[in-house]
Structures are given as structure tokens and as C-alpha cells.
VEXDREN-2710 file (C-alpha; in Angstrom, 1 decimal):
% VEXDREN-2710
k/r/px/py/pz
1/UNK/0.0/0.0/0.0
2/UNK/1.7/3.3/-0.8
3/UNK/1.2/6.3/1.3
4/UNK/-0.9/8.4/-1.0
5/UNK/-3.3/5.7/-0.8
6/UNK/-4.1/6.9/2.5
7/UNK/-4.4/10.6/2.4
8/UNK/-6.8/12.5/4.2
9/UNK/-7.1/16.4/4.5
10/UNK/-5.6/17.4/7.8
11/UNK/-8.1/19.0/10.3
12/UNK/-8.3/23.0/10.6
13/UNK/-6.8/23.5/14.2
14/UNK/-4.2/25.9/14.6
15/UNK/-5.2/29.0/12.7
16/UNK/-4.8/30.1/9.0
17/UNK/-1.3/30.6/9.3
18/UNK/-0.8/26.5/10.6
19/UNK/-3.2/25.2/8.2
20/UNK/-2.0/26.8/5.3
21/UNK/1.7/25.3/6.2
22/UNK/-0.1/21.7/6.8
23/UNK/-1.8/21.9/3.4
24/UNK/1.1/22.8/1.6
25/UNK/3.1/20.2/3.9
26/UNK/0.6/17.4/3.0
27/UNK/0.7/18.7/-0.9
28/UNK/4.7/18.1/-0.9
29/UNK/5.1/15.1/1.2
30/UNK/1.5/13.2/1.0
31/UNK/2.8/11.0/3.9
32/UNK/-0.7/11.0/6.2
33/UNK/-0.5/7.5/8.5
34/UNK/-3.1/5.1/9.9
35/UNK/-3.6/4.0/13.0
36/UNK/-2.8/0.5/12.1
37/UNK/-2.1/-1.2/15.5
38/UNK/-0.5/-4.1/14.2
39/UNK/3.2/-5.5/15.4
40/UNK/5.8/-6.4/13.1
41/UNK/8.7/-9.1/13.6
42/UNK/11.2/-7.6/15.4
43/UNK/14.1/-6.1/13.1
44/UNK/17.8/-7.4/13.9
45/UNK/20.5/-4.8/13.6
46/UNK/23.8/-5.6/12.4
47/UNK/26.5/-2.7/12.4
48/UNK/29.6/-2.8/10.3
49/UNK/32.7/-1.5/11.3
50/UNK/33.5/-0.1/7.6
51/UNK/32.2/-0.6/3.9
52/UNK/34.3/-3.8/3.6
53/UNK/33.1/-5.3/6.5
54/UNK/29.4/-4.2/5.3
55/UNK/29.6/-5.9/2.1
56/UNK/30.9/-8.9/3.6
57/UNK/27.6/-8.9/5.7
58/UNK/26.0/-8.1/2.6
59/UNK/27.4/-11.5/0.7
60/UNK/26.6/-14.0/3.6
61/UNK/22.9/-12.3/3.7
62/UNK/22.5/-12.8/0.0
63/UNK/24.0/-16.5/0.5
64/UNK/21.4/-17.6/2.7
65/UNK/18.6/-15.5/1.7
66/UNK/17.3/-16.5/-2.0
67/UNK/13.8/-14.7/-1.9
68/UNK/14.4/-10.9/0.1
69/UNK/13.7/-7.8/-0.9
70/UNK/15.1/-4.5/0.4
71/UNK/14.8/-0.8/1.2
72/UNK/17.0/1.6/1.9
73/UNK/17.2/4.7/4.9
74/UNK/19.9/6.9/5.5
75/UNK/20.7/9.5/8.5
76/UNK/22.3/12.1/7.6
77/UNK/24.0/13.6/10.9
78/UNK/26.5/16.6/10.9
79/UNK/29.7/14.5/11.9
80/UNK/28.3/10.7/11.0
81/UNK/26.4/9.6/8.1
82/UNK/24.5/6.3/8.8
83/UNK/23.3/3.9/6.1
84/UNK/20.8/0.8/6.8
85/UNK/19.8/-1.4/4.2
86/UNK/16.5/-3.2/5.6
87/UNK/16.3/-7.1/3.7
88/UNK/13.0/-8.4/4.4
89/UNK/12.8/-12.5/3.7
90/UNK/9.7/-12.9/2.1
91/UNK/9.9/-16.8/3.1
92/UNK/9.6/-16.1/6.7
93/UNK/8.7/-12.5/6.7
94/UNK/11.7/-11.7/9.3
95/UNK/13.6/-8.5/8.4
96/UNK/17.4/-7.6/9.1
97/UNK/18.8/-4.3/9.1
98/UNK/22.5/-4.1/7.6
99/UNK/24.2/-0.9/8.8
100/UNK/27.0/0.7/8.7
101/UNK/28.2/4.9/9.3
102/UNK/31.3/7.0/7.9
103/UNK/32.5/10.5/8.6
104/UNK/30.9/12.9/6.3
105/UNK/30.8/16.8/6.7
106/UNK/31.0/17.6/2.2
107/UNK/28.5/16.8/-0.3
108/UNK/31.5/15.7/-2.3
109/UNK/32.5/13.4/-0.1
110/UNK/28.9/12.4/0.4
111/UNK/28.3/11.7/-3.4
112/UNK/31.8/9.7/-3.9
113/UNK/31.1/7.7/-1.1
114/UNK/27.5/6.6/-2.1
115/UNK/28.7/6.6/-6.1
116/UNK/31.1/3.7/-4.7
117/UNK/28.8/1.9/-2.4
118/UNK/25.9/2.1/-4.9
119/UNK/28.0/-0.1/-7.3
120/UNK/29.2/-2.6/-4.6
121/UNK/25.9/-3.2/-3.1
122/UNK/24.7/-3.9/-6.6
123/UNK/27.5/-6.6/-7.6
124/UNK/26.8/-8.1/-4.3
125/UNK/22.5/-7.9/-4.5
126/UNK/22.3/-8.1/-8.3
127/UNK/18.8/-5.7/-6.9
128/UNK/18.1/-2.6/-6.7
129/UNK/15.9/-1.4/-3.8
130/UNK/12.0/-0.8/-3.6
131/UNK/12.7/2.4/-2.0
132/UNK/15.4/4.4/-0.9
133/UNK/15.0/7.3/1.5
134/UNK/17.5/9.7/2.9
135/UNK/16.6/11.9/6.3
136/UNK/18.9/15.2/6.5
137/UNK/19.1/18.5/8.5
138/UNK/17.2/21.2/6.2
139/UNK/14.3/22.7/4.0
140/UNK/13.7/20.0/1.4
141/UNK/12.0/21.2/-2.1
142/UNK/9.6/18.3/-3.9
143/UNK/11.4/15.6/-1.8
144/UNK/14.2/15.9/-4.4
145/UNK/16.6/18.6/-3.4
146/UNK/18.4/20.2/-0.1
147/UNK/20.5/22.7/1.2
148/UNK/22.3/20.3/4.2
149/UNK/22.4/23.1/7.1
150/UNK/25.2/20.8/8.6
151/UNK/27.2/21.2/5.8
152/UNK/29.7/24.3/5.2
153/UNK/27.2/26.8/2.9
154/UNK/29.7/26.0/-0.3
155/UNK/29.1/22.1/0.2
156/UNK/25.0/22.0/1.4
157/UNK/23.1/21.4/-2.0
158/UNK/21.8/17.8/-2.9
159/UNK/19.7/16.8/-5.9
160/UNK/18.7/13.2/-6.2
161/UNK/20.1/12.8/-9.7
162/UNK/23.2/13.3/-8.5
163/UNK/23.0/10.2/-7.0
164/UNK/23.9/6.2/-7.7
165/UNK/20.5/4.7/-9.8
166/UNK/21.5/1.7/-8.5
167/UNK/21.2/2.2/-5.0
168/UNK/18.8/5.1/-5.0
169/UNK/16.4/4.4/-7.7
170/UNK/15.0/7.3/-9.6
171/UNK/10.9/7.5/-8.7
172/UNK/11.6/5.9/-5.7
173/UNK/14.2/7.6/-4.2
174/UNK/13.2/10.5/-1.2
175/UNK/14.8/13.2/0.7
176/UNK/13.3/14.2/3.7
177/UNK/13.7/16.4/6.9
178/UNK/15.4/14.8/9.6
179/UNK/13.0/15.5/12.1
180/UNK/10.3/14.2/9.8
181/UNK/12.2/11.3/9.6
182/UNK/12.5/11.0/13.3
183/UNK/8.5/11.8/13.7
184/UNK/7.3/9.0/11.1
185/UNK/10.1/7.0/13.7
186/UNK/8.3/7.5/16.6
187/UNK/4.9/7.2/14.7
188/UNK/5.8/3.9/12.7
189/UNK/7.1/2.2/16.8
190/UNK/3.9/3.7/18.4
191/UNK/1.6/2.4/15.9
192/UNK/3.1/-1.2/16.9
193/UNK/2.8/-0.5/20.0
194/UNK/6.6/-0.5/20.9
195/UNK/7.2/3.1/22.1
196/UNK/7.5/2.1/25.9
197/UNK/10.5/-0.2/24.8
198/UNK/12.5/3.3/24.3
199/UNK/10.6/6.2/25.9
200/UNK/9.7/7.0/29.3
201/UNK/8.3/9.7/31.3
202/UNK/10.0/13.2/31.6
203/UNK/9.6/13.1/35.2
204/UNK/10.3/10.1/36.7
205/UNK/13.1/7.6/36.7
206/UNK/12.6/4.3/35.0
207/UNK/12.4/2.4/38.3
208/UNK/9.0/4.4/39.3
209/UNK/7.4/4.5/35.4
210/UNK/5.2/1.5/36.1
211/UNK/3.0/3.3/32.9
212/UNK/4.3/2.1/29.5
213/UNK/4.5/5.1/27.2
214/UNK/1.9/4.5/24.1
215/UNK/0.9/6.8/21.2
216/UNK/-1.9/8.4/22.2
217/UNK/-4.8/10.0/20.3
218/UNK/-3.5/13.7/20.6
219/UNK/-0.8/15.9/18.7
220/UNK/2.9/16.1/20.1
221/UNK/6.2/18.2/19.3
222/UNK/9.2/16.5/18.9
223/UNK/12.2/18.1/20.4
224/UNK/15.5/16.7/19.2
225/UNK/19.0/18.1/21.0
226/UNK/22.1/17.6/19.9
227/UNK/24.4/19.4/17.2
228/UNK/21.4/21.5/16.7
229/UNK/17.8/21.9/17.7
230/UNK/15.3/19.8/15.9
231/UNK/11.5/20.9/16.1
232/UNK/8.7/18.7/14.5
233/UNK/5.3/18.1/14.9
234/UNK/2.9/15.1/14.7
235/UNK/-0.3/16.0/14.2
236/UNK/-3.3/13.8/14.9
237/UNK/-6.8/13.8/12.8
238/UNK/-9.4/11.7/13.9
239/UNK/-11.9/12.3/10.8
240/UNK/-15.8/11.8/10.2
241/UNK/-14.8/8.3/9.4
242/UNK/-13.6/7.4/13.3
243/UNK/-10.1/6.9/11.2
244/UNK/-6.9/8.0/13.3
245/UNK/-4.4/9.2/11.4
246/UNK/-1.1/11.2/11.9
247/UNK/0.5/13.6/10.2
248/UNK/4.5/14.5/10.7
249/UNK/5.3/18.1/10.2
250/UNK/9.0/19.6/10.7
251/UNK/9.7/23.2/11.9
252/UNK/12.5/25.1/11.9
253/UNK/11.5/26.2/15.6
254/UNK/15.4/25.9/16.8
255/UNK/16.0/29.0/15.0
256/UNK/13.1/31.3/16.5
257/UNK/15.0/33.8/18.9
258/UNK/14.8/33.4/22.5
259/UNK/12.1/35.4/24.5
260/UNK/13.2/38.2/26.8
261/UNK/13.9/36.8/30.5
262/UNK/11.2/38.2/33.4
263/UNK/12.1/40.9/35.4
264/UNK/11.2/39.8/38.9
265/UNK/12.9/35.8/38.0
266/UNK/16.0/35.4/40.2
267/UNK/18.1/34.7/37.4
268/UNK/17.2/37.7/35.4
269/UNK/20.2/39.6/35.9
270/UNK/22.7/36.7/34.6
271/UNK/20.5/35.9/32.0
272/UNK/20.2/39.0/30.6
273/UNK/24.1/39.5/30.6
274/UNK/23.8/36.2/29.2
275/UNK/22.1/37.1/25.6
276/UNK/24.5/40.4/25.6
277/UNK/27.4/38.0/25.7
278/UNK/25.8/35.5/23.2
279/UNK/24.6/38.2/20.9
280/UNK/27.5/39.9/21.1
281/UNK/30.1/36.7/20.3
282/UNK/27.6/35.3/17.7
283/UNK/26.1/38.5/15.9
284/UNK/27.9/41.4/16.7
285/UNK/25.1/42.9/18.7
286/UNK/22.8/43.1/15.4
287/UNK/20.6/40.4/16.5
288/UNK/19.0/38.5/19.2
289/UNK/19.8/35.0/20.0
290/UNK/18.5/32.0/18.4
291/UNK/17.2/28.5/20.9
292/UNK/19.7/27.0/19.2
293/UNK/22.3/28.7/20.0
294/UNK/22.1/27.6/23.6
295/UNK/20.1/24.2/22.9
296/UNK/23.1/22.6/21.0
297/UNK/26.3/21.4/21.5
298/UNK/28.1/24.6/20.7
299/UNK/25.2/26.1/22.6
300/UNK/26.3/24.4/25.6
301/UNK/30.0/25.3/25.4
302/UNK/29.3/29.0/25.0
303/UNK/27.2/28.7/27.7
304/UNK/30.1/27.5/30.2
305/UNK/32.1/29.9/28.0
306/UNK/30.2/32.7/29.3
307/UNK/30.6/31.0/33.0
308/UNK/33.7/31.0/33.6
309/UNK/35.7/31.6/30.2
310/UNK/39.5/31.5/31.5
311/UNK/38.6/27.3/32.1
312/UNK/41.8/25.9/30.4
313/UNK/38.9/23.4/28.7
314/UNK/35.7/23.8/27.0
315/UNK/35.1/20.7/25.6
316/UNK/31.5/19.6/25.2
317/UNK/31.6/16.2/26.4
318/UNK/33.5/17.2/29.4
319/UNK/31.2/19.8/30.3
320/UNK/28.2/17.8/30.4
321/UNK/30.3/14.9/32.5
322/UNK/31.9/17.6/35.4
323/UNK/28.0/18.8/35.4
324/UNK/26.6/15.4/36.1
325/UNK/29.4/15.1/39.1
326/UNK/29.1/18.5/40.6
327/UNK/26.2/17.9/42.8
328/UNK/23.8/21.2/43.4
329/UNK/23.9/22.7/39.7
330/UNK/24.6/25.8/40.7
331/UNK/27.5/25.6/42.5
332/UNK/29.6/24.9/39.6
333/UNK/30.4/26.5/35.9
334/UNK/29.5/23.3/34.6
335/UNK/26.5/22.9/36.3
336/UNK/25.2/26.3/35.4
337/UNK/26.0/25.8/31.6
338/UNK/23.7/22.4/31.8
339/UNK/21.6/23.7/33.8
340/UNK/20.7/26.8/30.9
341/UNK/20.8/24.3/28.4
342/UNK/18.4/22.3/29.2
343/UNK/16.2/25.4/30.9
344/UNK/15.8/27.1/27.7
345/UNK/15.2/23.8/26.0
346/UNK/11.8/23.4/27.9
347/UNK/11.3/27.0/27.3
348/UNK/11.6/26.3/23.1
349/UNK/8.8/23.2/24.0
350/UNK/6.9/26.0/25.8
351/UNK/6.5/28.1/22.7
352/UNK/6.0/25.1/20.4
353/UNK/2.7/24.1/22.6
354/UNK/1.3/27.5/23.2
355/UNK/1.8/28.6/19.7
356/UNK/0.3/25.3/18.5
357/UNK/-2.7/24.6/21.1
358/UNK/-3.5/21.4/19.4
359/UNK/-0.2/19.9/20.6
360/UNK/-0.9/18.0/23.9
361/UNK/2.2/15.9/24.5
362/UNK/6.4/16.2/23.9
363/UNK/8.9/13.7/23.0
364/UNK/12.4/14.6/23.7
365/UNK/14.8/12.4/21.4
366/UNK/18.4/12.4/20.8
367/UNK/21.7/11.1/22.6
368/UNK/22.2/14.3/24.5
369/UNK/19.2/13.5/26.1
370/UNK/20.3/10.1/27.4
371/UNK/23.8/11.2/28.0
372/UNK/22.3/13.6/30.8
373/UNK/19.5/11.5/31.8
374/UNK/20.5/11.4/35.7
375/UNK/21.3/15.3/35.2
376/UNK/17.9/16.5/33.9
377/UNK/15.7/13.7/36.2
378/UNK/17.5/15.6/39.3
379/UNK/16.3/19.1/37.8
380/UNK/13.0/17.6/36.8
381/UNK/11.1/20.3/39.0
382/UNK/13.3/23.0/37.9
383/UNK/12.4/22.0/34.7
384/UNK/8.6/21.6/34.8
385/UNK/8.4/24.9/36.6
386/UNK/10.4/27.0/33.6
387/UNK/7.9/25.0/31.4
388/UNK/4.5/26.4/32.8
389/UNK/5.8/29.8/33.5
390/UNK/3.7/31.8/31.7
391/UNK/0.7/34.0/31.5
392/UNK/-1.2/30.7/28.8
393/UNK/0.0/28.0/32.1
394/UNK/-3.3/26.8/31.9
395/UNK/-3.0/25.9/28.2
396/UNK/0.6/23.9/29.4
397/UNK/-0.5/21.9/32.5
398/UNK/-2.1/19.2/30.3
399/UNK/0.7/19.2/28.3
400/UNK/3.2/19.1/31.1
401/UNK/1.3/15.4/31.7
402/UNK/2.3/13.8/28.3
403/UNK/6.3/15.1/28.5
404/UNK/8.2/12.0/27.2
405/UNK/12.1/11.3/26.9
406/UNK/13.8/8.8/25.5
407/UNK/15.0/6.2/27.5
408/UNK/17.0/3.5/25.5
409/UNK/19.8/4.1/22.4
410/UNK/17.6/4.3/19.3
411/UNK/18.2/6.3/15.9
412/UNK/14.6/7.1/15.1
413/UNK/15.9/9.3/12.0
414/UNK/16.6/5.6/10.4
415/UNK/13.4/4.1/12.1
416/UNK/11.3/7.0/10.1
417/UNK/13.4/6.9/6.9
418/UNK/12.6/2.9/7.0
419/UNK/9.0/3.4/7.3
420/UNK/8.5/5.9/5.0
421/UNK/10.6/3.6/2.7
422/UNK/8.6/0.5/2.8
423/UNK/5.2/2.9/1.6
424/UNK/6.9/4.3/-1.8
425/UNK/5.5/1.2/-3.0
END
């Protein structure tokens, strides 16, 4: 079944200004979902350690595998590019997921790489795949072209006839937005009831989650941390039919600027020296600040930057793991930095919801978020506090009751791009 089998119109929710962006969303990527409530075989995941060693895994599939068929998804990250081919046995139905990841931060290096792997996975398959689909960081025109945001601004655009035929077919072939890709992800492992396998609630540990987190019949924003700010939205219909559907939407909501700080909060003195320093580093004073530019890796190093700047290191990683050590968040330049980031991260969800009001739930994804897990579950009043704080609060406590994180390692960028794959058909 392909997806524009099962389009719907999306609901009027939001305003004009939403639903003209949903309609001319849906008219560009026609990707509305059913609630299909079914589980699928689980997939096995085998990583490579480099092209050689994925081809070799390729060559012992294809030896013991006569009858398969395959797609394609592809992550494309700002450091790490990550490739899984998905080889479904049609025998016994049971699907394995071949991966493997290489440094990438050019286009050229991006286009040699695949113009080379296209031809080895072909002499190995002797198939091309049913669909190919490749998730990136960026606006994406007719599913067919992008200007990578990761990449340096000489080395961002992408067409898909620039590509190998033979591993991304022509027709079949998709780009799409990263956070799209990680919203079809989450919809695709909620719709087989699987979500509660890798998501938990915001504000409790593990141990004292005795709910399992399911998709539920309401809109969500997806918030994704990490090199930058993702922002996407998956918004639920439930039409005159009683059919559920879901509809992903990415944002660009990372790059709104960040709102003016309250007078009487206790903070408001450092955080307003805060954007001067920010604003001053990043734009010369000729702008305000962006969410991103705290709510991101860099973000979280100018943040400590701006705590305590003669530090002899300033070293993401590092940060983040003196933070986590440091006890009372406050009482440390590490602490502080985490503690921002993270702060204006639920104040970026905060605008999402109230300017969306159909929006009743977040998931936060990403590996930042499980690297600081302990950190932001310690905060976790801190947190919900700088999430309601404001004059629409009673718009946000519903919301504040469907905040999900992710609990587990997962890519959900590849998850999506699978799913989306397996309905070009």
C-alpha cells in the first residue's frame, strides 16, 4: 500500500497561518498514517565497522537468503552519516537491518562515497531497492533537493540525480527532513505499539514508570538536541470516518529567537548578561539570540564559555560529565552551563505548545538526552516549573502530563526513513 493511498485532509486546528503550512506540507510530502495497530517481527540490527566489513555482511545475507527484498534509509547527521539497508525474507517475513556509518561533513564526499557503495551493493544484490529514503538537516524542495544546514554553505546542496541509480532508484528515491524522519520514527514504533520499549516519562526515573509510554490520540512536538535543535510536529486527525491518522510536520522552531527573560525571576540579571554575551560573540550585537544557540552542542559550550571563560577546557563532552558530578547545579560553571541548556530547551517546547494549542504531549529524542539523563531527572522540578511559566500556564499543565524522553539508544531518524521507505510502494 503506498502512502498516497491513504491521504486524508488534515483537520483545521491551529489558525490560518498552521493550516496553510499543513496543506502545503501534506501537498509536498503526501505522507498521512493510519492507525494501524499491528506488530511487526522484530528487526535485527547488524552494524559494520566499515564498507568492507558491510559488504561482507551483505554476501553472507544474500547466500542464505534466495527470496528478500530491500529498502533503503539513510541519517544524515552533521559528523556521522549512517546507512541501513533493511532485507525483508519474504519466506519467513523476518527482516534484518544491515548498517553501517562513515565520517561525512561535504557533499563531495557524500556523493563519492555513495557513487562507490551504490556499485558494490549492486554486484553483491544483483537488486536494486524498492525504495530508498534519505533523512537530512534542512528545508527540502519536492522531496528531491536540499541545502544540508550541517554542511559548510559552499558544500550543502543535494539533488537526487546526483546520485547512484542503482542504490537510489529514480521515482523511488526521497529526501526528507530529519526531524520528519524521526516523527514518522516515533509514529511507525507507536503504531506497533513499541514506544515504551524506548521512551519513558520526563519526570520520573525508570524504576517508578510503572506506565508504558503509548501513542496516544493527541498531537505532540518532537524536540530533538544535539548538534542542533530539531523541532517537529505530529499532528493527529481523527476524521468523520472514526479513522486515526497522523500527520509528521518539521519546523524550523530551533532557530526562533529566544524570549526576553522576566524581570522579577531570580536569574534575570545573569540571563540578561547572558544574551548580551551570546549576541555579542555570535552576531555582533545586530541580533538576538537563536534556541539553538544555547540548545546545541556549541550552545552548551558557550554557555560555560560565558561562565567561567578562562577554564583551560571547554570541551562539550566534558562539560556535560563535570556537570553530572558537581552535585547542586549551581554551585559549579559546569553545572550552570547544563543547567541553561536544558532550561531554555523546555522553554523552546513552551513556545511550540502555546503557539500550536493542538499539541498535547512532547517527546524529547536524541543522545544528549540520554547522555544527561540522571542530570535533567535531578532538575526535573526546575524543569517543569520554567515549562509552565507563563501567563497561557493553563494551556501547558495538560501538556506538562504527556512530556516523554527517550530512555534507551535508538536512531529514530533511520526508524522513520525505514517506514517511509517500505510505503513508496
Amino acid at each position: 500500500m503506498s502512502i498516497e493511498s491513504i491521504i486524508i485532509p488534515i483537520a483545521a486546528v491551529t489558525g490560518v497561518a498552521l493550516r496553510s503550512l499543513l496543506a502545503k506540507n501534506q501537498a509536498q510530502s503526501p505522507q498521512v498514517v493510519k492507525d494501524l495497530k499491528q506488530k511487526s517481527n522484530p528487526i535485527q540490527h547488524i552494524t559494520a565497522s566499515d564498507f568492507d566489513n558491510f559488504i561482507s555482511n551483505l554476501d553472507n545475507y544474500r547466500r542464505n537468503n534466495c527470496n528478500f527484498e530491500f529498502v533503503v534509509g539513510i541519517d544524515v547527521g552533521a559528523t556521522n552519516t549512517r546507512t541501513a539497508l533493511f532485507l525483508k525474507n519474504l519466506d519467513t517475513n523476518v527482516t534484518k537491518a544491515l548498517e553501517v556509518k562513515f565520517q561525512c561533513k561535504s557533499m563531495n564526499v557524500f556523493r563519492g562515497n555513495y557513487a562507490k557503495l551504490g556499485d558494490r551493493v549492486y554486484d553483491v544484490l544483483r537488486k536494486v531497492p524498492l525504495g530508498s529514503v534519505v533523512a537530512l538537516a534542512g528545508p527540502v524542495v519536492d522531496h528531491t533537493s536540499v541545502a544540508l544546514t550541517n554542511y559548510v554553505e559552499k558544500e550543502q546542496d543535494l539533488h537526487v540525480d546526483e546520485l547512484n541509480e542503482k542504490l537510489f532508484p529514480r521515482g523511488k528515491t526521497r529526501f526528507i527532513n530529519d526531524l520528519e524522519a524521526a516523527c514518522f520514527g516515533i509514529i511507525g514504533l507507536g503504531l506497533e505499539d513499541r514506544l515504551g520499549e524506548y521512551m519513558a516519562s520526563l519526570w520520573v526515573s525508570n524504576e517508578e514508570s510503572s506506565i508504558p509510554v503509548k501513542l496516544k490520540k493527541i498531537s505532540y512536538a518532537v524536540m530533538s538536541m544535539g548538534t542542533g535543535l530539531g523541532v517537529g510536529i505530529i499532528q493527529y486527525n481523527d476524521n468523520y470516518h472514526g479513522e486515526i491518522k497522523y500527520q509528521p510536520l518539521p519546523l524550523e522552531a530551533g532557530h526562533c529567537l529566544i524570549a526576553h527573560p522576566a524581570p522579577g525571576d531570580k536569574y534575570y540579571d545573569r540571563d540578561i548578561q547572558r544574551l548580551k554575551f551570546l549576541s555579542k560573540k555570535l552576531y555582533k550585537d545586530v541580533t538576538s539570540i537563536e534556541y539553538e544557540d544555547i540548545c546545541s552542542g556549541r550552545g552548551l559550550q558557550y554557555c560555560h564559555e560565558f561562565e567561567l571563560s578562562l577554564l583551560s577546557t571547554n570541551d562539550e563532552p566534558k562539560i556535560a560529565t563535570r556537570a553530572l558530578k558537581s552535585g547542586n547545579p549551581d554551585d559549579t560553571p559546569e553545572g550552570r552551563a547544563l543547567l541553561v541548556h536544558y532550561k531554555y530547551l523546555m522553554e523552546a517546547a513552551q513556545n511550540v505548545c502555546v503557539m500550536i494549542p493542538s499539541v498535547k504531549g512532547v517527546f524529547f529524542t536524541g543522545d544528549n538526552q540520554l547522555a544527561n539523563e540522571s542530570f535533567v531527572l535531578e532538575s526535573a522540578d526546575i524543569y517543569k516549573e520554567v515549562f509552565l511559566n507563563h501567563p497561557k500556564r493553563h494551556w501547558l499543565e495538560p501538556v506538562a502530563k504527556h512530556m516523554v524522553r527517550q530512555k534507551t539508544p535508538h536512531n529514530f531518524n533511520l526508524e522513520g526513513a525505514h517506514f517511509v521507505a517500505n510505503h513508496l510502494n
